[in-house]
N, C-alpha and C positions, 0 to 999 in steps of 0.2 A: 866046710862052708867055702873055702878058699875055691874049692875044685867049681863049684857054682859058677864064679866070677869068671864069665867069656868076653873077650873083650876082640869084639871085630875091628882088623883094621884095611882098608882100602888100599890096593897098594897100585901106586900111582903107575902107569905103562910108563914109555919111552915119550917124552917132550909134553906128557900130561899137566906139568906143573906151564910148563911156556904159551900151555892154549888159554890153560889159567887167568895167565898176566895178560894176553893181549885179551880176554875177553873185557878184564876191569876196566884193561886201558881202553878201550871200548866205550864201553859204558862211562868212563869219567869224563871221554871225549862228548857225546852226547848229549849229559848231564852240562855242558858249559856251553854248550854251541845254541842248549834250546831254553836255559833257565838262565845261567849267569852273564852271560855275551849281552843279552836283551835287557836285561835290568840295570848295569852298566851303562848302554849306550841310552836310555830314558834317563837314569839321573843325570847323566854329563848333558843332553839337553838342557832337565829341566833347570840344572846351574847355573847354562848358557843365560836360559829366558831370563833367572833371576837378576843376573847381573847387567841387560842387557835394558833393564827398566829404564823406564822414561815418564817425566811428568807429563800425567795426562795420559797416559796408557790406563784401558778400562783393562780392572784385573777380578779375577773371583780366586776366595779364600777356598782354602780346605775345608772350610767350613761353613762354604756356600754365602760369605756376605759379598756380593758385588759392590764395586765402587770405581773410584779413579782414583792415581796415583796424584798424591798431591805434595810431597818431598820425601828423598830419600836422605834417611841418615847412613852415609859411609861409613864413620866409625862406629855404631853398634849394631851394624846389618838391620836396621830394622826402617822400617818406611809407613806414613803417613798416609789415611786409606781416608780418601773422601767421600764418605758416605751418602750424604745429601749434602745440598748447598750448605757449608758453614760447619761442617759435621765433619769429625775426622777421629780416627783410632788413631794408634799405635799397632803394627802388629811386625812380625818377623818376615826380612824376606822368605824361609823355608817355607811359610806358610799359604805362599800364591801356588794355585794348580793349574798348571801348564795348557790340561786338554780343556778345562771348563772354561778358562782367559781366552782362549786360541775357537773355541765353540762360540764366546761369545762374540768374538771377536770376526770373527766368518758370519754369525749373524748382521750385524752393523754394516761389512762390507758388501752381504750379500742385497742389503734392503735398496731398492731403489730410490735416488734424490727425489723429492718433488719439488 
């Protein structure tokens, strides 16, 4: 039964293993230039925005409620969402989204005064 047991093995040419390596190295370059580079440079934005708040800036949550900012609490990151006149959460700075504030916010600037 031993004699059965064939075991092929691949035998590498000359600098076969080194085309190897630059191919991963390749591929991991790739892999960081077009997934991790870009999602990096969006959160350091959107930390930018958060920290960057101001009373009275109109923000939307991640969870779609619009309002204006009505006080930021420094020490527990979290900020004060005025919903309607007299109306206000609590919610966490992480929880403002950058492109729907910045969306609405381009609307507002795009409307003409009358």
């Amino acid at each position: 039964m031993n004699s059965q047991l064939v075991v092929l093995l691949q035998a590498s040419g000359p600098g076969g293993g080194s085309m190897q390596l630059i191919l991963l190295g390749g591929m991991i370059l790739i892999f960081w230039l077009f997934m991790i580079r870009p999602q990096a440079k969006k959160a350091k934005l959107a930390k930018q925005f958060q920290e960057n708040l101001q009373k009275g800036d109109k923000v939307v949550t991640i969870a779609g409620i619009h309002g204006k900012v009505y006080r930021i609490n420094s020490e527990d990151n979290t900020i004060d969402l005025e919903t309607s006149p007299g109306s206000t959460i609590k919610i966490e700075k992480s929880a403002i989204s950058i492109e729907w504030s910045n969306n609405v916010n381009k609307g507002t600037a795009a409307t003409p005064a009358k």
